[in-house]
C-alpha positions as CSV (number, residue, x, y, z in Angstrom):
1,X,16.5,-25.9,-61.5
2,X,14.0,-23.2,-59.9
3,X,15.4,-20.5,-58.2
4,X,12.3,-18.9,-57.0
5,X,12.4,-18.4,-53.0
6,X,10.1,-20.8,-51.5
7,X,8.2,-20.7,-48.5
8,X,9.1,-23.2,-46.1
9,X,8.3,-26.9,-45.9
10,X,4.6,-27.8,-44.5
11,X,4.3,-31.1,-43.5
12,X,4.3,-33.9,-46.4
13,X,3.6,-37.6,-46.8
14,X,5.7,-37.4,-50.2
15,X,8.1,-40.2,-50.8
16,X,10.3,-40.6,-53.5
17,X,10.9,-44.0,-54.6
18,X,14.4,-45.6,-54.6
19,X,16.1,-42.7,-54.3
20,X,19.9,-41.9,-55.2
21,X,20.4,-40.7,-52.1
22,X,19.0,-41.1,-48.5
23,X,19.6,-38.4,-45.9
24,X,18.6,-38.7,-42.0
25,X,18.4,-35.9,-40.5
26,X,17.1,-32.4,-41.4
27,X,19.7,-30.5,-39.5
28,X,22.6,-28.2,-41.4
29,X,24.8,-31.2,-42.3
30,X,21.9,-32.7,-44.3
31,X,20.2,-29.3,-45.6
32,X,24.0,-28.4,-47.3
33,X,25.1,-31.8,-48.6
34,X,21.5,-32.5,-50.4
35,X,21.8,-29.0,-51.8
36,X,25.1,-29.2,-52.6
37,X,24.8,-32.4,-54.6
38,X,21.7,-31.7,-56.5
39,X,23.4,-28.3,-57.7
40,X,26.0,-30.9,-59.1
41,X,23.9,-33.2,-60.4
42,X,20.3,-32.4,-61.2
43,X,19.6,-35.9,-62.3
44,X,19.6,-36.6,-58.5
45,X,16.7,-38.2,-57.0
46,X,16.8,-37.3,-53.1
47,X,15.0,-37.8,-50.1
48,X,15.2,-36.3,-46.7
49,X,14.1,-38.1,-43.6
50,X,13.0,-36.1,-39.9
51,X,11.9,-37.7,-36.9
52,X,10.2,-34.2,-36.0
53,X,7.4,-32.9,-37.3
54,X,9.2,-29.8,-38.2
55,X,12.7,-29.7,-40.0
56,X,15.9,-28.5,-38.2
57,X,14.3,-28.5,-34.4
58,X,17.6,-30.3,-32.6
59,X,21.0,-28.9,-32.7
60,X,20.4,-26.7,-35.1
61,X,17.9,-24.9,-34.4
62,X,18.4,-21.0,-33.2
63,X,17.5,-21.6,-29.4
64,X,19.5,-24.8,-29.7
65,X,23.1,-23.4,-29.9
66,X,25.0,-19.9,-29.6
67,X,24.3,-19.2,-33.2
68,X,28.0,-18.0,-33.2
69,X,29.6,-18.0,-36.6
70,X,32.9,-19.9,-35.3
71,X,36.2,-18.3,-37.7
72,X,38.4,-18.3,-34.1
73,X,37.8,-14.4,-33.7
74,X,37.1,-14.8,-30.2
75,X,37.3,-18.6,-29.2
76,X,40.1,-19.1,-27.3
77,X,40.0,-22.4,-26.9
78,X,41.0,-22.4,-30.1
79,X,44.4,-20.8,-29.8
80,X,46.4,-23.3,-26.8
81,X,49.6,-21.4,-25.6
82,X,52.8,-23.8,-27.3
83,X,55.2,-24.7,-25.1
84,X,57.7,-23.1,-22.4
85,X,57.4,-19.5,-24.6
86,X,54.2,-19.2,-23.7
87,X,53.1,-17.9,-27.1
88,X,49.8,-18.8,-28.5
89,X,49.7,-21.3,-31.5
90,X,47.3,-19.9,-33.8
91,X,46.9,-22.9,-36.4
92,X,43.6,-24.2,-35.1
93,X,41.6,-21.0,-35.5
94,X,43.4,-20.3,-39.4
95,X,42.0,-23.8,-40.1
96,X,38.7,-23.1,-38.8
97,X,38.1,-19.3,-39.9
98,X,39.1,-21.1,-43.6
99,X,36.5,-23.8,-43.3
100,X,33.7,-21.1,-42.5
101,X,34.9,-19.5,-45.4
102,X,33.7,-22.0,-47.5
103,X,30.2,-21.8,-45.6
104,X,30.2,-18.0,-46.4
105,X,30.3,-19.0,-49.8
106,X,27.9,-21.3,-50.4
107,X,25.9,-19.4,-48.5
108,X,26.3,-16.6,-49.8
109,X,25.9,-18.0,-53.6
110,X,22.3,-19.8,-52.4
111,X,21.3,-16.3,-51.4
112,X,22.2,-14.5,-54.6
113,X,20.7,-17.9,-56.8
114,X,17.2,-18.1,-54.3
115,X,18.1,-21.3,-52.5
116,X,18.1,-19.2,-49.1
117,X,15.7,-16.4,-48.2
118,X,16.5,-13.3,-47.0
119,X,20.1,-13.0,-45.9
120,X,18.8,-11.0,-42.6
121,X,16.9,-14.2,-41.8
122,X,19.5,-16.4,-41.1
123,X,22.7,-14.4,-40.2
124,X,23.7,-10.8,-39.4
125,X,26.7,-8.9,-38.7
126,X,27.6,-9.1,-34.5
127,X,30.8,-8.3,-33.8
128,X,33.3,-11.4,-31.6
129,X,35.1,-10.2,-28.5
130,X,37.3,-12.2,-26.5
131,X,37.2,-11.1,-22.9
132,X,39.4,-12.1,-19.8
133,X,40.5,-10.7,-16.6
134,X,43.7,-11.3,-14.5
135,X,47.2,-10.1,-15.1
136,X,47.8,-14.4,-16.6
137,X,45.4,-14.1,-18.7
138,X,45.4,-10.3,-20.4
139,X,49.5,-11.3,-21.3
140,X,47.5,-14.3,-22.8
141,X,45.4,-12.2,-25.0
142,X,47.8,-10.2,-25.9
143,X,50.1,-12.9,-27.0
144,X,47.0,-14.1,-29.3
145,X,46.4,-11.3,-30.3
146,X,49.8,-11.1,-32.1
147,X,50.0,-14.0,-33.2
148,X,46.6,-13.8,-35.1
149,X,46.6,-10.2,-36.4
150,X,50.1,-11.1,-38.7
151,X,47.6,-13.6,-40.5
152,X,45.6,-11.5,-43.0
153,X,42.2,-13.5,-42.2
154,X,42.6,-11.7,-38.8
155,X,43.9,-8.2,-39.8
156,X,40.7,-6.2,-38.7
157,X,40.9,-7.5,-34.7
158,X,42.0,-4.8,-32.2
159,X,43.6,-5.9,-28.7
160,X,42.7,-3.3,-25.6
161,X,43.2,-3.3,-22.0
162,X,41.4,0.2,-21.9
163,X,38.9,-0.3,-20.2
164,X,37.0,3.1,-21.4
165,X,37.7,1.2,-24.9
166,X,36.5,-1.9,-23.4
167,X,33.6,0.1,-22.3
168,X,32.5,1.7,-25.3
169,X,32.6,-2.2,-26.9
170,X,30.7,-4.0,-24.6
171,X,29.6,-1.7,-21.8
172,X,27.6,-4.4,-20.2
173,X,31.2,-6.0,-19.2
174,X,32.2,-2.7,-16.9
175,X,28.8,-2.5,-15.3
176,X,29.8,-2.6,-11.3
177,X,33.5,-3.7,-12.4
178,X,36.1,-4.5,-9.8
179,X,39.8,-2.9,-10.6
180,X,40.9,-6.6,-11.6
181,X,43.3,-6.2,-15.1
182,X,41.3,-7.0,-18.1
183,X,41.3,-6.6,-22.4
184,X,39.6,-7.6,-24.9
185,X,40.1,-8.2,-28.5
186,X,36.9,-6.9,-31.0
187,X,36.9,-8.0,-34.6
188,X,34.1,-5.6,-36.8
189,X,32.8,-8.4,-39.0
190,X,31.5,-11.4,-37.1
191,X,28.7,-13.0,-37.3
192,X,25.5,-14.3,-35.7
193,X,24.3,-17.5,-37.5
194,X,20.5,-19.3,-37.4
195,X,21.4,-22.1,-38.7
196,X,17.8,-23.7,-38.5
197,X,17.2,-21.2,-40.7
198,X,20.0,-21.9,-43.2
199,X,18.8,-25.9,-42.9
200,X,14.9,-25.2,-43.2
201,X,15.7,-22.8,-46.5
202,X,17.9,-25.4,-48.6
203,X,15.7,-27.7,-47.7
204,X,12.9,-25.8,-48.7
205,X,14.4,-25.0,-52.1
206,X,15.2,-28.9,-52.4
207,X,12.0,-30.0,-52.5
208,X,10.6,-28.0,-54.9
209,X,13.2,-29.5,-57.1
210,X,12.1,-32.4,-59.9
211,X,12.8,-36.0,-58.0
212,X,13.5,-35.0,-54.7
213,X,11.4,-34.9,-51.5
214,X,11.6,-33.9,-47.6
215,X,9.5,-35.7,-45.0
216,X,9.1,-35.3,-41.2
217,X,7.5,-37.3,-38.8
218,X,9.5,-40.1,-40.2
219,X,12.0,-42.2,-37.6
220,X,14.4,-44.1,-39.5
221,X,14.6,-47.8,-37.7
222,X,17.0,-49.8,-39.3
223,X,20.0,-49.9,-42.1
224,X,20.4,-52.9,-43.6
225,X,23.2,-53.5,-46.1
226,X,21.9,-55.3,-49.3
227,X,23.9,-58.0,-50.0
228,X,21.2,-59.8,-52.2
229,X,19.8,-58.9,-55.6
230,X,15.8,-57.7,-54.1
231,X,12.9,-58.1,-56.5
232,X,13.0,-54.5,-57.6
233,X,14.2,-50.9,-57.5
234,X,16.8,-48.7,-59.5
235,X,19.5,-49.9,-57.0
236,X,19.3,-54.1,-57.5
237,X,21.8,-55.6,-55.9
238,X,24.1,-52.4,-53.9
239,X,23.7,-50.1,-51.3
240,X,21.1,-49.8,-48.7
241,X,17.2,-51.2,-47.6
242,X,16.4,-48.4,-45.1
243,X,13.1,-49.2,-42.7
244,X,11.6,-46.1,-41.9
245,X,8.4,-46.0,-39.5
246,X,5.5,-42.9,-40.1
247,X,5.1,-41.4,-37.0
248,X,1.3,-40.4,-37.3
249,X,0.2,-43.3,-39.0
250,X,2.3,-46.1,-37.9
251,X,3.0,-47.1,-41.4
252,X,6.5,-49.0,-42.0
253,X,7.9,-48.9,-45.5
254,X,11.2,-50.4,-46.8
255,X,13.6,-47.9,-49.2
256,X,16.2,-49.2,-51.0
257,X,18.8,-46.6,-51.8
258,X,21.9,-46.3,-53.6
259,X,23.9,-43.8,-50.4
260,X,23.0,-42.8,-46.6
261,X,24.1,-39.9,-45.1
262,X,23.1,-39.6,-41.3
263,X,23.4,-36.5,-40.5
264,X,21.0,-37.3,-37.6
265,X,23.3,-35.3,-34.7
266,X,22.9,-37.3,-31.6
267,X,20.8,-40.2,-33.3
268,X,23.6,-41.0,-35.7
269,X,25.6,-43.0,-33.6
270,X,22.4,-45.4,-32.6
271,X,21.7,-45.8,-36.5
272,X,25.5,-46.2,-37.3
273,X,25.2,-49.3,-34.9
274,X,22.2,-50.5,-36.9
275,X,23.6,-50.8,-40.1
276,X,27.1,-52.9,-38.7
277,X,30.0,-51.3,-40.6
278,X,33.4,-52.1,-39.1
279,X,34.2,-48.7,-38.8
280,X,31.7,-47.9,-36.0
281,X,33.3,-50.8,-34.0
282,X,35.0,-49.2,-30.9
283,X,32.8,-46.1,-31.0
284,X,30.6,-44.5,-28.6
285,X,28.3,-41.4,-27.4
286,X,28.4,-39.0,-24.2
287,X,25.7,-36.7,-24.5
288,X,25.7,-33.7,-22.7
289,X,22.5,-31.5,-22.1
290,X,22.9,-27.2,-22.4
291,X,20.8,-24.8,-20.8
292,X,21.1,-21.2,-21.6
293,X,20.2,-18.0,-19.4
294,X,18.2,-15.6,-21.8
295,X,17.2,-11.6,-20.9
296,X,14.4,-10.7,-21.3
297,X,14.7,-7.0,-20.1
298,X,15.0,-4.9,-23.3
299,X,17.0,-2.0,-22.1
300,X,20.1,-4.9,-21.3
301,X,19.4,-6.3,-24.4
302,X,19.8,-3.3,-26.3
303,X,23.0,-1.9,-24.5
304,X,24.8,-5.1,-25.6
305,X,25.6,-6.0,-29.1
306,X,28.1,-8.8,-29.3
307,X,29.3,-12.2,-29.1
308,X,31.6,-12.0,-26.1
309,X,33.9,-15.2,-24.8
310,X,35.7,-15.5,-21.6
311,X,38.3,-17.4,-20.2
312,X,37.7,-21.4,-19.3
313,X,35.7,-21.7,-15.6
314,X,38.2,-23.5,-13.5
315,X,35.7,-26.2,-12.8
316,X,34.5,-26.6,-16.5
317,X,35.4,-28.6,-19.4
318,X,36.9,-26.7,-22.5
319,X,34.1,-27.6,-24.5
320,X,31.8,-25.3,-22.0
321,X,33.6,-21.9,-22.1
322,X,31.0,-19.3,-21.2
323,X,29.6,-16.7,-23.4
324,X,27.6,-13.4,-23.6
325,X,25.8,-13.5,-26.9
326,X,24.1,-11.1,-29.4
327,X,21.1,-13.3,-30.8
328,X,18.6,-12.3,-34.1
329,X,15.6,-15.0,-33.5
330,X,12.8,-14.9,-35.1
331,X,13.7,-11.4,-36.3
332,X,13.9,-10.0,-32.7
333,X,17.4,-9.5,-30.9
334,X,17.7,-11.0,-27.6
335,X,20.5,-11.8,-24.9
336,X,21.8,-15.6,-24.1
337,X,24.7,-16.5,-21.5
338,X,25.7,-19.9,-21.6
339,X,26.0,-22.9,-21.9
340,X,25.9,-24.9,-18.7
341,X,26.3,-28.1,-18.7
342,X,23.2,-31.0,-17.4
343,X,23.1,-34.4,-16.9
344,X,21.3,-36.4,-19.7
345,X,21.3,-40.0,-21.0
346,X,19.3,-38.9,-24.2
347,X,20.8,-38.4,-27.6
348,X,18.5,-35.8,-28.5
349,X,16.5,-33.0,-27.0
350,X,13.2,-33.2,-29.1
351,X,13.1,-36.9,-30.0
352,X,15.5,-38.9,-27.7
353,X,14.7,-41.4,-25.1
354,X,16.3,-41.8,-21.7
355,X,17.5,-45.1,-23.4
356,X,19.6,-44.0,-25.7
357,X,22.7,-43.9,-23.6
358,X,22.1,-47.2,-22.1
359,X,21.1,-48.7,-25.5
360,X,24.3,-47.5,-27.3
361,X,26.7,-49.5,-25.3
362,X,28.1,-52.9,-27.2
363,X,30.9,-55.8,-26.2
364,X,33.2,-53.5,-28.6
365,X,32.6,-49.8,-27.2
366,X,32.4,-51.1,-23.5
367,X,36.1,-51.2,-22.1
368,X,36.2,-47.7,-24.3
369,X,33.2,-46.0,-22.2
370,X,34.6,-47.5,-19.0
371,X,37.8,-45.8,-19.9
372,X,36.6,-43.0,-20.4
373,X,34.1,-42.7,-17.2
374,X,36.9,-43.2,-15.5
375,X,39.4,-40.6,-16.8
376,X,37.0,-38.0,-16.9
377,X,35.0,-38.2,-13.6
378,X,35.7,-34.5,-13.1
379,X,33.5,-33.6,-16.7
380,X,30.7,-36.3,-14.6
381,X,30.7,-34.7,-11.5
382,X,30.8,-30.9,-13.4
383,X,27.6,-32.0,-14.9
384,X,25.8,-33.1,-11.9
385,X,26.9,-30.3,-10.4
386,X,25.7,-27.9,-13.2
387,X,21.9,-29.7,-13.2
388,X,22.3,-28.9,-9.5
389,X,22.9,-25.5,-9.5
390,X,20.4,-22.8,-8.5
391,X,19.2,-19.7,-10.4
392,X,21.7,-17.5,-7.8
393,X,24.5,-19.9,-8.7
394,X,23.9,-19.5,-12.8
395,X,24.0,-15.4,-12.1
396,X,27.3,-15.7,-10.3
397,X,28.9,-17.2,-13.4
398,X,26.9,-14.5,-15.5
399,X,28.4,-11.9,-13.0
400,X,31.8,-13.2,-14.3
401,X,31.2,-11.6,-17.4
402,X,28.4,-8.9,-16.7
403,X,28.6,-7.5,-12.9
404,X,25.6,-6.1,-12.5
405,X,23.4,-8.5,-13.4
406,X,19.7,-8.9,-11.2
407,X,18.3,-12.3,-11.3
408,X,14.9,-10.7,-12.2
409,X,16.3,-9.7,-15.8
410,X,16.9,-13.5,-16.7
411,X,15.3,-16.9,-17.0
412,X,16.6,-20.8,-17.5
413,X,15.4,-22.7,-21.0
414,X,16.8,-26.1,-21.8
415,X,18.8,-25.8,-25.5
416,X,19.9,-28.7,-27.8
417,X,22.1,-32.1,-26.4
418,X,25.6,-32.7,-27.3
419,X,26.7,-36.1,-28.5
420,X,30.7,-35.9,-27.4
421,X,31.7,-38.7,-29.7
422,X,34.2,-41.3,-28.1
423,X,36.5,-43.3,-30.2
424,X,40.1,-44.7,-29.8
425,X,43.4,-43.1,-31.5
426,X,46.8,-45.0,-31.5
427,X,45.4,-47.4,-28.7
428,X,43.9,-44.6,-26.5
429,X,40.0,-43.8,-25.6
430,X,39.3,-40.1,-26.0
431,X,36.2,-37.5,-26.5
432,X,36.5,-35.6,-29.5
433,X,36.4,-32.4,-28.5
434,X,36.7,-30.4,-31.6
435,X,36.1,-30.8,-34.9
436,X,33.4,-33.5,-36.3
437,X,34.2,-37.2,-37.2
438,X,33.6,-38.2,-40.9
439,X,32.9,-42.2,-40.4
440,X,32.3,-43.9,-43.9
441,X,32.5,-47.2,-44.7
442,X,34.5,-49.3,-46.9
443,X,33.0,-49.1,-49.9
444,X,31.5,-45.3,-50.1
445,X,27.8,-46.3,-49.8
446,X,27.1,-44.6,-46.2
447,X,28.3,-41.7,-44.2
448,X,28.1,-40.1,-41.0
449,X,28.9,-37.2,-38.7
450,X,29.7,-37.6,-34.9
451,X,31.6,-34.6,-33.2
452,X,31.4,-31.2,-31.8
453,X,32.0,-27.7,-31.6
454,X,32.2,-25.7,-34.4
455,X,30.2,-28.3,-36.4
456,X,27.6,-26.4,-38.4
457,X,30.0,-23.3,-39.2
458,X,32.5,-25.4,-41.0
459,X,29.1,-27.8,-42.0
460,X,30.1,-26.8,-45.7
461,X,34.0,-27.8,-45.5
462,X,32.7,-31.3,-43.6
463,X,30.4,-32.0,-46.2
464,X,32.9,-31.5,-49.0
465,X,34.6,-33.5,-47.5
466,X,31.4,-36.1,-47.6
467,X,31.4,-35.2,-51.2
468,X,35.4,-36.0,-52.2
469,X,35.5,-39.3,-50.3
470,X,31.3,-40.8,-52.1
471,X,30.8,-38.6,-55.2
472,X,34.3,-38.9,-56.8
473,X,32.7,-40.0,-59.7
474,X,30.3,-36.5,-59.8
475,X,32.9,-34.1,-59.4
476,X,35.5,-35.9,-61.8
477,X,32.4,-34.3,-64.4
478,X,33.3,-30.8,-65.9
479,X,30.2,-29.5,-65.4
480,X,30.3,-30.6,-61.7
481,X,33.6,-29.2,-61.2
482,X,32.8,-25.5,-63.0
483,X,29.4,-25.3,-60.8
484,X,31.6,-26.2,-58.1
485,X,34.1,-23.7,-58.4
486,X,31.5,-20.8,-58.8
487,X,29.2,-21.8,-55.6
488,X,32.5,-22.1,-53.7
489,X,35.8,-20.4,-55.0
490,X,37.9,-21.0,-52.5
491,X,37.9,-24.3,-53.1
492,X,40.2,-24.7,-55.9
493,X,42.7,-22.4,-53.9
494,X,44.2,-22.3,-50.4
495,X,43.2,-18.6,-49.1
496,X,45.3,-19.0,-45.7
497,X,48.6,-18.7,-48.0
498,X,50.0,-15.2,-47.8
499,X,50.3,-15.1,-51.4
500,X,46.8,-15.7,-51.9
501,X,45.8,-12.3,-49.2
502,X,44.5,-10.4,-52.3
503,X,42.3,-13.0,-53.6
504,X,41.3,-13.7,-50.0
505,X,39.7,-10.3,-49.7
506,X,37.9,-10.3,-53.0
507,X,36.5,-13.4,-52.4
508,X,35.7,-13.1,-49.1
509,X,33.7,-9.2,-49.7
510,X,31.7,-10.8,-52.3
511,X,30.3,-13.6,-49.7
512,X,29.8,-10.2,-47.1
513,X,28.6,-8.3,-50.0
514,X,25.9,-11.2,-51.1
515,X,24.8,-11.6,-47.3
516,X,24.6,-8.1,-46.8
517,X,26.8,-8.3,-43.9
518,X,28.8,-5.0,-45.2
């Protein structure tokens, strides 16, 4: 395989014919499963489907999301106090800050092997502060704070209440301050993500690779399980005839391919329901829209440089905890607070419909969506509320967080949609508010990804996980397994285990050292 670094994709009519493997979706879930599997198997022959005319535009594209490279340094939504102690269960954010782990890695590896351009393209170092105010809360932090820093993935974060200290971190935070009690907690070596980026370089590299293309302006219509031997095609008789419309030309064609993956964000629920497995019975979609506040004074921007997160708004949902963010876009630094929340019915924010919510609703997800409008009519009226609000009201939350903000320093730009997926557990409707769902169906020949927050940083763990459950065959290969091992170590052992601390922080400074984050 080449391993010169490519330019990026310019828009192509090049199909490949019965492919191996079909991916919808040009986002970071797709972009890191195709790479991953062609690195296991070069005898791959892959194509890569985009509504868009450019790859990557939806969720995961820079202005789309808070770039944030989630390893629960700061989220603390992430750490729930645990019963009448009051201390702070810290099992959630070890899980997660070892799932991005293995996205360090293969990031890192893709950088050092010319998969992925420049490392200063797609992520630098920002440090993650956790911010809150309040005598309840700073006890909070505090508690969090101990429990995380035993854990040797969190040994560099400090805990303050100085507010000097506080000061000298974030100064924007003490600007016009109040006496109200507040800390913090900094850890040195977070991260700012473009995750676009990340997506649009794999995918780049893919398709200069031998049997393997990537096309945009192409909608995927229909899934259609074969169940009949067609006339031709490597895949007679098994898997998938995928209808796929071109979007400048109108043309239809009909693929018939051995695996799907939709990795379509918000349009993968629609498509799941198109192709009828029994596991998408009982599932639904609430799509929430985000907005983000963005400075564009450059003397604010440059006094800040971090990823700060507060405290839930009383009024807001957990998955809509505010935040003061450090972006690198485009190679410029900027300044985004966010996200709040706005009413939408469509699944996505460049190619969705106004339909999509009302076409997603079946006989078997009904009673489920009902539920669920029902028990959450305070997330409903939040929303309206939030597409409501006025530029004055936005800068009161901001002022939450930075005190002395003017209104003439920021202005409103619509980001990427959330699709909150809904699905029953033990009898009972819920959203899923963390974590993404895996659905695949019985017999291994599709996937897809519904879920949320901190999707594309642990987008390498969720797609091993893609791998393990369709592709046992191609890692039960030697050669699969060794490549494996070397494009992500920390797979074959469990780094959160105290006894593996040492090999923790070998591993992990080679990923830092390779992204030139140290």
């Amino acid at each position: 395989m080449s391993s010169a670094r490519r330019a990026p994709i310019a828009a192509t009519t090049t199909h490949i014919d019965s492919p191996d493997v079909l991916l919808v979706g040009s986002g970071i879930m797709s972009a890191n499963l195709a790479a991953l599997l062609k690195c296991l198997d070069p005898t791959l022959r892959i194509q890569v489907y985009e509504a868009t005319e450019g790859l990557a535009q939806e969720a995961s594209d820079g202005w789309n999301n808070a770039g944030t490279g989630h390893a629960g340094l700061c989220e603390l939504s992430y750490t729930p106090t645990r019963g009448a102690s009051g201390e702070v269960d810290v099992a959630k954010a070890i899980s997660i800050f070892s799932d991005f782990e293995h996205s360090l890695q293969f990031w890192g590896y893709a950088a050092a092997h010319g998969m992925l351009p420049e490392p200063r393209a797609f992520i630098n170092p920002v440090p993650h502060i956790s911010f809150v105010h309040g005598s309840e809360w700073v006890d909070f932090l505090a508690s969090r704070h101990r429990g995380l820093s035993r854990h040797h993935f969190f040994s560099e974060m400090q805990f303050t209440s100085d507010r000097a200290k506080i000061a000298e971190w974030a100064p924007l935070l003490l600007d016009a301050r109040g006496d109200t009690p507040i800390a913090a907690t900094r850890t040195p070596h977070g991260t700012d993500v473009n995750f676009g980026e990340i997506a649009r370089g794999l995918l780049a590299w893919l398709a200069a690779q031998e049997g393997c293309a990537v096309t945009p302006s192409q909608r995927v219509t229909d899934l259609e399980k074969i169940t009949a031997k067609p006339d031709r095609g490597r895949h007679a008789g098994k898997g998938w005839r995928v209808t796929v419309r071109d979007l400048r030309s109108g043309t239809v064609r009909h693929v018939h391919t051995r695996f799907v993956f939709v990795g379509a964000g918000g349009g993968s629920l629609p498509l799941l329901q198109k192709a009828g497995i029994a596991e998408q019975r009982g599932l639904g979609g609430f799509p929430i829209g985000g907005q983000w506040l963005v400075c564009d004074n450059p003397d604010i921007v440059a006094r800040h440089c971090a990823k700060v997160y507060g405290q839930p708004l009383d009024t807001a949902p957990t998955m809509a905890v505010p935040h003061l963010d450090t972006r690198i876009l485009n190679g410029k630094q900027t300044l985004l607070f966010g996200p709040f929340g706005s009413w939408t019915t469509k699944f996505l924010h460049k190619s969705g419909r106004r339909s999509d919510l009302p076409r997603s609703i079946r006989p078997h997800n009904l009673a489920t969506l009902l539920k669920i409008g029902v028990s959450n009519l305070g997330l409903i009226r939040y929303l309206i509320q939030q597409s409501t609000q006025s530029m004055k009201d936005r800068l009161d939350v901001l002022r939450v967080f930075y005190p002395g903000a003017r209104l003439e320093d920021w202005r409103l730009i619509d980001a990427g949609i959330r699709v909150q997926a809904i699905k029953k557990t033990d009898g009972e409707a819920g959203i899923v508010h963390y974590g993404t769902e895996v659905i695949t169906n019985s017999d291994k020949t599709i996937s897809a990804l519904l879920g949320a927050s901190p999707g594309a940083s642990t987008s390498v763990a969720i797609v091993l996980q893609v791998l393990k459950n369709c592709f046992a065959e191609t890692l039960s290969q030697p050669s699969a397994r060794a490549r494996l091992a070397e494009m992500i170590p920390s797979t074959a052992i469990d780094l959160s285990l105290p006894e593996n601390a040492g090999e923790f922080r070998t591993l992990h400074a080679q990923a830092l050292q390779r992204l030139r984050l140290v």
